[in-house]
C-alpha positions in Angstrom: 0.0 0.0 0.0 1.4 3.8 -1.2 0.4 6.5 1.6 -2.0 8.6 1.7 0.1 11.7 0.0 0.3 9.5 -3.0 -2.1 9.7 -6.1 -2.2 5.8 -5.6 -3.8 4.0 -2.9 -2.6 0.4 -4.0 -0.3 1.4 -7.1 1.0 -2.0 -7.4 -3.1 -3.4 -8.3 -4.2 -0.4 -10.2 -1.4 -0.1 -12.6 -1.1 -3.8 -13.6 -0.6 -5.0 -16.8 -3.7 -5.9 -18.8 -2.8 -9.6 -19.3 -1.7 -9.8 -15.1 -4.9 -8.0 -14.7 -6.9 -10.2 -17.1 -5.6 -13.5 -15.4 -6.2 -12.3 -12.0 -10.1 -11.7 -13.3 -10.4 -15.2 -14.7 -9.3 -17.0 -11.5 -11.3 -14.9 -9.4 -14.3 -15.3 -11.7 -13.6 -19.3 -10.9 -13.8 -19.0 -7.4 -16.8 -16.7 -7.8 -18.9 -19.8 -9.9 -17.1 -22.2 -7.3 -18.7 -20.1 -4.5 -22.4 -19.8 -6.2 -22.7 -23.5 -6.9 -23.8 -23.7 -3.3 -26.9 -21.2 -4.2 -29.8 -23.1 -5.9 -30.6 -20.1 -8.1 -27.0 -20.3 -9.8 -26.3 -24.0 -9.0 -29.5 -24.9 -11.3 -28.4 -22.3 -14.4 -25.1 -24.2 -13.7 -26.1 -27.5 -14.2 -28.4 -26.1 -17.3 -25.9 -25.4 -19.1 -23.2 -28.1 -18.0 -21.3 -25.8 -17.0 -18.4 -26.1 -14.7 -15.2 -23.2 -13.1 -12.9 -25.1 -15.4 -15.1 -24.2 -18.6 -13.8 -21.2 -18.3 -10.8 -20.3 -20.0 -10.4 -17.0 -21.0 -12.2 -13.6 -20.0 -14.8 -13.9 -23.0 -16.1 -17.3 -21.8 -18.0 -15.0 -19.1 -20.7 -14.9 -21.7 -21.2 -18.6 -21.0 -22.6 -17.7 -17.5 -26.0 -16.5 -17.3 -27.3 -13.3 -16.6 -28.8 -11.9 -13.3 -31.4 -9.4 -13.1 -33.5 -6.9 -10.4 -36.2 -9.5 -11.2 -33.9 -12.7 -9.6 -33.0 -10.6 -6.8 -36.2 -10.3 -5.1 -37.8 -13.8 -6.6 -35.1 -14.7 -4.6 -35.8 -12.4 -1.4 -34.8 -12.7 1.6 -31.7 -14.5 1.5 -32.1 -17.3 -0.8 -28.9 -15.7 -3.2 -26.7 -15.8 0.0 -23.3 -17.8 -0.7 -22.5 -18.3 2.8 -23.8 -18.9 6.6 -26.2 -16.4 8.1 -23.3 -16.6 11.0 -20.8 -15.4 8.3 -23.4 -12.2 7.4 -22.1 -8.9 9.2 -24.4 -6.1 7.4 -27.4 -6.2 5.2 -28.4 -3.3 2.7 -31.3 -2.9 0.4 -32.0 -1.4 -2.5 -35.3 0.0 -3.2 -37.2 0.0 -6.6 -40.2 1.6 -7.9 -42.8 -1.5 -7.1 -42.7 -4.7 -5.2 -40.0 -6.0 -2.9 -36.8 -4.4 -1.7 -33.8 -6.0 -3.1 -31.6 -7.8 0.3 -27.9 -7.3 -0.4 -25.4 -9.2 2.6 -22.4 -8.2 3.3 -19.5 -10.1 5.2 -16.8 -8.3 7.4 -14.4 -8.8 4.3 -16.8 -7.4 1.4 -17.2 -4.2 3.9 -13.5 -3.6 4.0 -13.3 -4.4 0.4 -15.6 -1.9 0.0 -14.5 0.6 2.1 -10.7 -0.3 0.2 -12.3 0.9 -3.2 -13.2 4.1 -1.6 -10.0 4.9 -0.3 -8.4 4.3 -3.7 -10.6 6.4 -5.3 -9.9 9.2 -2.8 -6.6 9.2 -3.2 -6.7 9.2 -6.9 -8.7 12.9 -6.7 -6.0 13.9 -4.5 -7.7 13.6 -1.1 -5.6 13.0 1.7 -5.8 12.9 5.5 -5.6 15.8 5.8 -8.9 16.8 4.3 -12.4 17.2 6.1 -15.0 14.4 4.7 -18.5 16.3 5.5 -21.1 13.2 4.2 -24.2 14.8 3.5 -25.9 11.3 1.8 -28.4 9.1 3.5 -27.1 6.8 6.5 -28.9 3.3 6.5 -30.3 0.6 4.3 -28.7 3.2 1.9 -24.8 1.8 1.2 -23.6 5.4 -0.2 -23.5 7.2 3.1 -22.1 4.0 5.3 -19.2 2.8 2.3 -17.9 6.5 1.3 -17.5 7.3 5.5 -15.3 3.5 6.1 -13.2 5.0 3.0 -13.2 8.4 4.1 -11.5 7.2 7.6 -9.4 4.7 6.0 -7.7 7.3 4.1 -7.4 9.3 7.1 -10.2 12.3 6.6 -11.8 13.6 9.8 -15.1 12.6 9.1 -18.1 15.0 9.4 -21.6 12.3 9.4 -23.5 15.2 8.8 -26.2 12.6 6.6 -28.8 15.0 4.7 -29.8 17.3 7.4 -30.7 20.4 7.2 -29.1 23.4 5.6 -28.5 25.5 8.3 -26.9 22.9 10.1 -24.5 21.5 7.4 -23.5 24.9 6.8 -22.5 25.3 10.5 -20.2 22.2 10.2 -18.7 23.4 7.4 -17.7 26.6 8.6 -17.0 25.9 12.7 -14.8 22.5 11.4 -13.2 23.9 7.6 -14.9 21.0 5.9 -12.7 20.5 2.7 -14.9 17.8 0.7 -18.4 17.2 0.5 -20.5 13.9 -0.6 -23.4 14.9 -1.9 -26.8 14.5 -4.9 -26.7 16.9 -7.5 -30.1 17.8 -7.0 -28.9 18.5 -3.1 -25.6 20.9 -4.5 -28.2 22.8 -6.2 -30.4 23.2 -3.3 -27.3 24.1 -0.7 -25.9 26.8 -3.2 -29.0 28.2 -3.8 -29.3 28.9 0.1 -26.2 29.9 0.3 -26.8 32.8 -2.6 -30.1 33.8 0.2 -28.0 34.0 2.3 -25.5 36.2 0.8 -22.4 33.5 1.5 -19.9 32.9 -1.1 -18.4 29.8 -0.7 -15.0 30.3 -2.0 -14.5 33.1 0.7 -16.4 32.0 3.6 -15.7 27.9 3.1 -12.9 25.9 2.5 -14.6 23.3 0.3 -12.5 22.1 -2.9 -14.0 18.9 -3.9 -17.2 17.4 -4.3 -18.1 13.6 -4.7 -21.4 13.9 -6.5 -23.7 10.9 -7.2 -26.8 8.7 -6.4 -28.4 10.1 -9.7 -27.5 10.6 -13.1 -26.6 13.8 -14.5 -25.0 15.6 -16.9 -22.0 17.6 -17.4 -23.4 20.2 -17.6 -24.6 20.2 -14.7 -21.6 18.8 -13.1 -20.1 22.9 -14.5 -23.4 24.8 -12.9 -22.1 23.1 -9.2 -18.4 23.8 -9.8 -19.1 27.6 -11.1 -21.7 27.6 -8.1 -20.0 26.8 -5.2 -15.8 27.2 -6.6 -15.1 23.8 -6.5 -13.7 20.6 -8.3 -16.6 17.8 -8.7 -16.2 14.3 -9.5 -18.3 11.6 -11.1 -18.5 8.4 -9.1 -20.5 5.2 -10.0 -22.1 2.4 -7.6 -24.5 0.1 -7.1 -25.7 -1.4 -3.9 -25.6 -5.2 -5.9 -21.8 -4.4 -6.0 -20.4 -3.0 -3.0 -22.2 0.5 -3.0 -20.4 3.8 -4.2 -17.0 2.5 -5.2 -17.3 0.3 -8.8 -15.9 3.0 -10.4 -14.3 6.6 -10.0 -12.6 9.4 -12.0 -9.2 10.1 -11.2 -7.9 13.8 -11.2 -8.5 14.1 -15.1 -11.7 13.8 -15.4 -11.7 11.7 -18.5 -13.8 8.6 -17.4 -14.4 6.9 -14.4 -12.0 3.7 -13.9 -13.9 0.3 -12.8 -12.0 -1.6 -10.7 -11.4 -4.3 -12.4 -9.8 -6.8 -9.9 -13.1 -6.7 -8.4 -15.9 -6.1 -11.3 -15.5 -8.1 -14.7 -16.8 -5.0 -16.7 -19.5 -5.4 -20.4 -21.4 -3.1 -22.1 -24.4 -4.6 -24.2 -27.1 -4.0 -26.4 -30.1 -3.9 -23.7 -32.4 -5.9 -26.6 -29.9 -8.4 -27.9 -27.7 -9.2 -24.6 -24.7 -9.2 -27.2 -22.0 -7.2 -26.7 -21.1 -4.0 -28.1 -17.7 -2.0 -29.0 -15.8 0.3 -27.2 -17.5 3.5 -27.4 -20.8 2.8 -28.4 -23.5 3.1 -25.4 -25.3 -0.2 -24.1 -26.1 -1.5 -20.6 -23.2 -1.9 -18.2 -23.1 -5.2 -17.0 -21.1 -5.9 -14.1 -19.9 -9.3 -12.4 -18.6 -9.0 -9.0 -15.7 -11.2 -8.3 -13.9 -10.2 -5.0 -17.6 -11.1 -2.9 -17.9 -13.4 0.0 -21.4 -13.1 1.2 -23.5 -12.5 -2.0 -21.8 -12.0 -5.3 -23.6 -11.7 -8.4 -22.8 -13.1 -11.9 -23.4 -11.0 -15.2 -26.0 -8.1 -13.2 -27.9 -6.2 -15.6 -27.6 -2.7 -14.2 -29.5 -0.8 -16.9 -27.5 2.0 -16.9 -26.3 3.3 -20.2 -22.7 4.1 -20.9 -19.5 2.6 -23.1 -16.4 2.1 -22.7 -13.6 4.2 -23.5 -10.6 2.9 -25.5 -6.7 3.5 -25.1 -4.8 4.6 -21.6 -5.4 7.3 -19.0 -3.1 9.6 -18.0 -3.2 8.8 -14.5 -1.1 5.6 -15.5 -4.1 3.4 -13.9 -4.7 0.5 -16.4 -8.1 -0.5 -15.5 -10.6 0.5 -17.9 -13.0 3.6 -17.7 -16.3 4.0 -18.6 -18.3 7.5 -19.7 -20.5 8.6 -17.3 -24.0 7.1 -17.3 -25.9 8.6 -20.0 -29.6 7.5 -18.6 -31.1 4.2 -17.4 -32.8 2.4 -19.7 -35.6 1.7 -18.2 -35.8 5.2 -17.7 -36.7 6.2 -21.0 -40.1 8.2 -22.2 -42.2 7.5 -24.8 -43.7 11.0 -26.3 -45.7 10.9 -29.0 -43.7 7.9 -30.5 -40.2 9.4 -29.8 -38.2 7.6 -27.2 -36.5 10.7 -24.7 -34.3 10.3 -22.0 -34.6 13.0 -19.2 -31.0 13.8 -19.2 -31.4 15.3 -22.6 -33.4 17.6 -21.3 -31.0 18.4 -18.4 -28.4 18.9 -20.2 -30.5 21.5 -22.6 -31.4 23.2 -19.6 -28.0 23.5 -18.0 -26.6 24.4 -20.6 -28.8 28.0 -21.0 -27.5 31.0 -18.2 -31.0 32.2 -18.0 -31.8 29.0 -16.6 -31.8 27.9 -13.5 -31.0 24.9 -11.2 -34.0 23.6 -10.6 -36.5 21.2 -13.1 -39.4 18.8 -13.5 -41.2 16.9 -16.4 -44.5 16.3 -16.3 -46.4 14.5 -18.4 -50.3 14.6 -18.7 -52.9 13.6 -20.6 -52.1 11.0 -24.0 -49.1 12.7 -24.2 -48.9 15.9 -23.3 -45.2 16.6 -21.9 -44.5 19.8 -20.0 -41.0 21.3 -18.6 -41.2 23.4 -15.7 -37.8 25.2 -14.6 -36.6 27.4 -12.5 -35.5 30.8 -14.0 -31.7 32.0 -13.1 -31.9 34.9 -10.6 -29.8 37.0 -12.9 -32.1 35.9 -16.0 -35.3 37.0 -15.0 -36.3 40.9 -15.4 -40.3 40.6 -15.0 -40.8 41.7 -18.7 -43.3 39.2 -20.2 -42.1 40.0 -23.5 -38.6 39.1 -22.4 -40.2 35.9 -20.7 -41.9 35.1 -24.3 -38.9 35.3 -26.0 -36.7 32.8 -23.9 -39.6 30.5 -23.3 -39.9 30.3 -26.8 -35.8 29.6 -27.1 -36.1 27.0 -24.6 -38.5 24.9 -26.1 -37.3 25.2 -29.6 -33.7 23.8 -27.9 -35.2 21.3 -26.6 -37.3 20.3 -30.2 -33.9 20.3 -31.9 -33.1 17.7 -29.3 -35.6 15.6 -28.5 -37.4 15.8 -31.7 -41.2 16.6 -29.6 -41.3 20.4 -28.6 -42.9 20.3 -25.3 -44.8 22.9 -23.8 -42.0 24.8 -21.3 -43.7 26.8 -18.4 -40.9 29.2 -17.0 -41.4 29.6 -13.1 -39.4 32.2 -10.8 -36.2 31.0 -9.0 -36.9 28.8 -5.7 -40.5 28.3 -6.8 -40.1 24.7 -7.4 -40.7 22.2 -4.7 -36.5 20.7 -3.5 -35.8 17.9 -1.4 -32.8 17.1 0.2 -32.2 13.4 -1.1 -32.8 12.1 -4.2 -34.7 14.2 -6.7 -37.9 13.4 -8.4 -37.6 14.9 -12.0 -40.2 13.4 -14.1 -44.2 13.1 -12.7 -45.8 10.7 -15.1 -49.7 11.3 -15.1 -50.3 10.2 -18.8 -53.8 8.2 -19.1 -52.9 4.0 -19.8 
């Protein structure tokens, strides 16, 4: 292990060779389908397909294995995916859909400080060190961000701030009484903090000594990642987790911001077409597929994340060799059908974010057969009271967002802070559209 001053948290494991780093994989892939012939969900695909750990001979015999889906996971609730003794369990987390059962993710002692390992390479690779201030302003809990990114956070060596999502008020009071130097924190939440700062008349790069934000939990785009940075004067970086992984630390960027880097010695990374299952190139967008291979208590084989992204060919900078993905583009089962034209709400973020008069602050609704209507926030700066002026740029909005989507929606322009926030996740699109 490098310390903590380093860029590298483990340089020897993240700057392996791709054939050392491929082999390692493979036999940890073994050991994973050794492990899951003792769970009847796997052990019967297994036998299905007469398959056995020394089928597999290369990395691209990992299409052999079957897939695993949100579906399996809670057919299979409570525990019937667990791959060792409930004695051998130290943590359980769930993960929440839309409908139905949780999904139960175990954890043993090992796959937490794996976990909390990941973190703390990914730290150190923004440049974090111990002698930074780790405020975590995510959701303690069932919830793995908040619990994963504060064992990182202290295994790099950060005074850790628990400060979970809080209020305002008080968050801002941590920052300032103990110099709070990184934040973890939603997008959506960013938004809402520098927004009360701006009421109350704070600016953050003379009254705080924040300089880096770990921003995630839901997708976004970039340019939203530049509306925080301009906001509140600091560097943010895209992170990528899963609770059916290890929570917050699958992948991370490093200091360049070119990609996030999976780590592969514990994820066998794929990008597919969502409709075929096949395989795509590098740099075209599919579903990421991710196989966990460094699990005790509950890994998973071949998980069908449905989030979109590809992966991006040639070396990084950084000198890390494990490969980087774009940041996620959308889910797709998140995808809108208006008027026969299949939208993704992050095209309409990043329409939005892209315009000064605009403000931080959005929702979609959708009414009627299929009626779609974008309400947003006006910037402070932007909006001068003069309807003719409101016309205008109401009119601009929704033709951007034609050009875009292809549908012009109907755009209703509200005054800054007149949209409801929350302080965890946000709700951007309210689906009302008769079946």
């Amino acid at each position: 292990m490098i310390g903590a001053n380093s860029m590298f948290w483990h340089e020897e494991i993240e700057t392996l060779n791709r054939a050392e780093l491929e082999a390692l994989q493979l036999n940890r892939l073994r050991e994973t389908v050794r492990r899951l012939e003792r769970v009847p969900f796997y052990r019967a695909k297994f036998r299905a397909s007469r398959l056995k750990p020394e089928d597999l001979k290369t990395a691209d015999d990992i299409r052999r294995l079957p897939f695993t889906t949100a579906a399996d996971l809670r057919a299979n609730y409570p525990n019937a995916l667990l791959a060792v003794g409930r004695d051998e369990v130290l943590r359980l987390h769930t993960s929440s859909g839309t409908t139905g059962k949780p999904k139960a993710l175990f954890f043993s002692r090992r796959d937490i400080d794996t976990a909390a390992e990941l973190i703390a390479r990914a730290f150190c690779m923004t440049g974090v060190t111990r002698r930074d201030v780790f405020q975590n302003m995510m959701s303690y809990g069932l919830f793995t961000g908040g619990l994963m990114m504060h064992y990182g956070a202290e295994k790099v060596g950060c005074m850790v701030i628990p400060s979970g999502p809080g209020t305002s008020e008080r968050q801002l009071l941590l920052m300032q009484d103990f110099g709070t130097t990184v934040v973890h924190v939603t997008p959506s939440y960013a938004f809402y903090f520098a927004d009360f700062l701006e009421k109350k008349g704070i600016d953050p790069r003379k009254s705080l000594t924040l300089r880096k934000a770990f921003v995630g939990a839901e997708p976004y785009t970039e340019e939203t990642r530049s509306k925080i940075e301009a906001a509140l004067g600091i560097e943010v970086y895209n992170s990528y987790g899963l609770t059916e992984m290890n929570g917050p630390g699958v992948a991370f960027e490093c200091e360049g911001k070119c990609g996030m880097h999976v780590w592969e010695d514990n994820f066998v990374l794929e990008v597919i077409d969502p409709a075929t299952g096949e395989p795509v190139s590098d740099g075209q967008t599919g579903e990421l597929v991710l196989t966990s291979v460094n699990r005790e208590a509950m890994p998973l084989l071949r998980y069908r994340t449905r989030d979109l992204t590809s992966i991006i060919a040639g070396p990084c900078a950084c000198g890390r060799t494990h490969r980087r993905i774009h940041r996620i583009s959308g889910r797709s089962d998140d995808m809108l059908i208006v008027r026969g034209v299949n939208i993704y709400p992050q095209q309409i973020e990043r329409v939005l974010m892209s315009m000064p008069q605009i403000g931080r602050n959005y929702v979609i609704q959708l009414e009627g057969l299929d009626e779609m209507t974008v309400r947003v926030e006006l910037s402070p700066s932007g909006f001068d009271g003069e309807v003719e002026h409101l016309a205008q740029l109401q009119n601009l909005v929704a033709e951007k967002l034609r050009a875009e989507l292809f549908v012009r929606p109907k755009v209703d322009l509200v005054a800054s802070g007149s949209l409801p926030v929350a302080e965890g996740k946000a709700k951007r699109v309210i689906d009302k559209r008769s079946m």
